[in-house]
N, C-alpha and C positions, 0 to 999 in steps of 0.2 A: 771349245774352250777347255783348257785343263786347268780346274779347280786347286788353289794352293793345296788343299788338306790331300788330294788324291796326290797333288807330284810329292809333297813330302813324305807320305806313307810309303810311296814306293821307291825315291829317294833313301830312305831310311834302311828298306829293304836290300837295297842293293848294295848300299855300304857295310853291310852286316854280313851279306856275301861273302867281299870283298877283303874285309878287314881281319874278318873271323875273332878270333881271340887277340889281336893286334898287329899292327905292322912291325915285324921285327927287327926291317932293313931300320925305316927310318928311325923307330923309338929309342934303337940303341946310337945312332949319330946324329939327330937333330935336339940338344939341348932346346931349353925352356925360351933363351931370349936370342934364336936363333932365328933369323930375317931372312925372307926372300921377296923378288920383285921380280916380276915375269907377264907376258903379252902373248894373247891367243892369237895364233897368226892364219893363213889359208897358204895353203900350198897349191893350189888351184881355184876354178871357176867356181861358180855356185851359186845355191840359192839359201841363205844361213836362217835358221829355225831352232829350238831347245835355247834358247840365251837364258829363259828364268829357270830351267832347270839346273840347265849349266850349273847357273849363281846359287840355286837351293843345295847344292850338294854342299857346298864351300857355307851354307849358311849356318846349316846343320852341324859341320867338324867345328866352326870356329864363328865367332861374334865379329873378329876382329879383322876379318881378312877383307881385304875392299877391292871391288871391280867397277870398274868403269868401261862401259859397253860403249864403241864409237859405231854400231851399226845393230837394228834390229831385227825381231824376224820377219820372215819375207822378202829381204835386201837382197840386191846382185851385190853379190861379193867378187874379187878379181885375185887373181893369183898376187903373190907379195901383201895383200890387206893385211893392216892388224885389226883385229876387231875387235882386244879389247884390253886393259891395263890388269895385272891383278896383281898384290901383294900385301903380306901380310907372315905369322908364324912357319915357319920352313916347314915343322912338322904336318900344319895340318895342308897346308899347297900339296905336300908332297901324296901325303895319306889320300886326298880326293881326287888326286890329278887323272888317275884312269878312268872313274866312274861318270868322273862331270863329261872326262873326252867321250866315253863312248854314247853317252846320250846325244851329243849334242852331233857329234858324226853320221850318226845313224840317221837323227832326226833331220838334219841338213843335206843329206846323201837323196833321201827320199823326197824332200821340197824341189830337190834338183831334176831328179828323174821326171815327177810329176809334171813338173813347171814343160821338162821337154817335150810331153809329150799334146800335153793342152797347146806348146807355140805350134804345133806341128798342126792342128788342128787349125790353129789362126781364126781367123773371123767368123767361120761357120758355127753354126749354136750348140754345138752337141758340147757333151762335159765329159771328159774326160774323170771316170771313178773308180774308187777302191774297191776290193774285195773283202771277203772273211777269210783269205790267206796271209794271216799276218803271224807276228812272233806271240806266242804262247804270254798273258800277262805283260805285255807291253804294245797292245793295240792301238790303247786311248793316244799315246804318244807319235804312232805309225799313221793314223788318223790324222792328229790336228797338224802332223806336215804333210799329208798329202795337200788339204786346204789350206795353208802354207803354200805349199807350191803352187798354187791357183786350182788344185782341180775340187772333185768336189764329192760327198760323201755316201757309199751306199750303207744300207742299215748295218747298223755299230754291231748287233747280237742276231740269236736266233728271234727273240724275243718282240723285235721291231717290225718288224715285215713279211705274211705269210708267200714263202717261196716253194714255190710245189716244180721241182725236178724231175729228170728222169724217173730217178726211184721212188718218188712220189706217187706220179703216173702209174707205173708198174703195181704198188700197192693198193690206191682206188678203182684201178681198173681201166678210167677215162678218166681226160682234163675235167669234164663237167662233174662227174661225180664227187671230184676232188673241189672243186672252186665250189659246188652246192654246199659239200661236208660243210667245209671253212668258215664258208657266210652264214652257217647258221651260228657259230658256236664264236667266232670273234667279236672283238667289237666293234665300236663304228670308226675306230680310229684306228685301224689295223687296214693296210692296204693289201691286196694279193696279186702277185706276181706269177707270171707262169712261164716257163722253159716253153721253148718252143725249137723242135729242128728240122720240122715241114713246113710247107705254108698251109698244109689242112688243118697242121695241127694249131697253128696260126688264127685258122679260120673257126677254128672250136672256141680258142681262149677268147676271141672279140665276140662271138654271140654269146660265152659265158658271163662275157663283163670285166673281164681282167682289170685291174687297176693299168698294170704293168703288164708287157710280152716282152720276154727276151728270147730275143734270135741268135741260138747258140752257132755257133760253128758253121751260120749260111755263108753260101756266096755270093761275091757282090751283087750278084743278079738277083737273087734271090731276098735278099736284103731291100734293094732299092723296091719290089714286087711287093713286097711285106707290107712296108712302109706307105705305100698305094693305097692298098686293101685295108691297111687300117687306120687311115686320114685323120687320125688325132683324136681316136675315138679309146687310144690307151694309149699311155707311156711309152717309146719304144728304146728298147736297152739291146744293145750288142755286145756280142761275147764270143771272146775265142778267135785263134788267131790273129790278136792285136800287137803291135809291134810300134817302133818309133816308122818303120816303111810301109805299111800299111792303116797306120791310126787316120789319114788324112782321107785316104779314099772311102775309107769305111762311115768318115762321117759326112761324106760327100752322097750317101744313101739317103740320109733323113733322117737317121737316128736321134733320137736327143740324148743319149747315155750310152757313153762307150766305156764298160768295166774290163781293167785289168789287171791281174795280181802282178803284175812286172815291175809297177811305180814301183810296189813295198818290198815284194820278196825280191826281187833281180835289180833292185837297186845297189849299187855298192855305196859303201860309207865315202865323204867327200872328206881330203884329206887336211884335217885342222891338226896345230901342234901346240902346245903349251909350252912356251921358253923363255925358261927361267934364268 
């Protein structure tokens, strides 16, 4: 969930970006009692998400400006939709109009991707999730449209979940030394994850007690083996090489968490317009 105070601080921020020291175009042509009226429309398929941010940006330039949302987030949206009424002072429509689109494109682009890649998965139980490949300072929002689009969330920071990687490895020496370190000095609300791209190494992290194994980069064979050998005895996450042609077989292994930075970074924004 995004917290008002978080979407308006960074709301705020972004128009300050944007605005800098003033809009030049508009301030010098849009007199005081100058009116507009204009409708967000879809120029394509989707799955639409950012609607209160949308509306916080337009909240922030002006008091007076008014939206009326005919669809919320989460919705199929269909190409020709409108999705929403807005109008109000010319000056500040004009002033917000790129900041509110690009939140709300970005955010909508990403609920869409997600949404594809979880139907692709269908009825089987694994969850399609995000990664820590997201945009610099605008995660929180890359996030709550991924679950938006239906999929569903891995740890937000470094700070959530301890993940011992390759380079992890390579520094304690062994998984166990590393999963020992960990358990002594976390707390008890901290789960620990481990990379895995053998199945011995596989076979380390379940006698070390893993919360989580992730099976990076295995083959399907080697995946559905894993999945055997560790009978529900940890979380099982896959990674690497996931794609909209391959997400369905991968979780036809046993997986229960299939992460991939694709949803957020190789998402393209879905195309909304503002018309005035």
């Amino acid at each position: 969930m995004l917290t008002k105070f978080y979407v308006e601080d960074h709301v705020k921020a972004a128009l300050a970006e944007d605005i800098g020291f003033g809009d030049i175009t508009t301030e010098n042509l849009a007199g005081e009692n100058d009116f507009l009226e204009g409708a967000l429309n879809t120029r394509t398929d989707g799955i639409l998400c950012g609607c209160e941010v949308f509306k916080t940006v337009f909240e922030i330039l002006c008091k007076d400006i008014k939206i009326k949302f005919y669809f919320k987030d989460g919705d199929k949206i269909k190409k020709g939709d409108k999705i929403a009424d807005i109008s109000g002072p010319a000056k500040y429509l004009l002033m917000g109009e790129r900041v509110a689109l690009n939140y709300i494109q970005r955010m909508s682009g990403i609920a869409t991707e997600t949404s594809k890649y979880q139907n692709a998965i269908g009825e089987l139980p694994a969850k399609i999730v995000d990664t820590r490949k997201t945009t610099p300072n605008f995660r929180a929002f890359e996030k709550y449209a991924v679950k938006t689009g239906g999929g569903a969330l891995h740890r937000f920071n470094l700070s959530d979940c301890a993940m011992i990687k390759d380079n992890h490895i390579r520094l304690a020496g062994t998984i166990t030394n590393a999963v020992e370190k960990l358990r002594k000095n976390l707390s008890h609300a901290h789960k620990i994850e481990v990379e895995c791209d053998t199945l011995e190494q596989v076979k380390e992290a379940v006698a070390c007690k893993a919360d989580i194994i992730m099976l990076d980069n295995m083959t399907i064979f080697d995946m559905k083996s894993a999945c055997e050998y560790i009978a529900g005895r940890a979380i099982v996450e896959a990674s690497g090489n996931v794609n909209l042609d391959t997400v369905r077989t991968i979780a036809e292994t046993g997986v229960d968490i299939i992460s991939s930075s694709a949803i957020v970074a190789k998402a393209p924004t879905l195309d909304l317009a503002l018309d005035m």
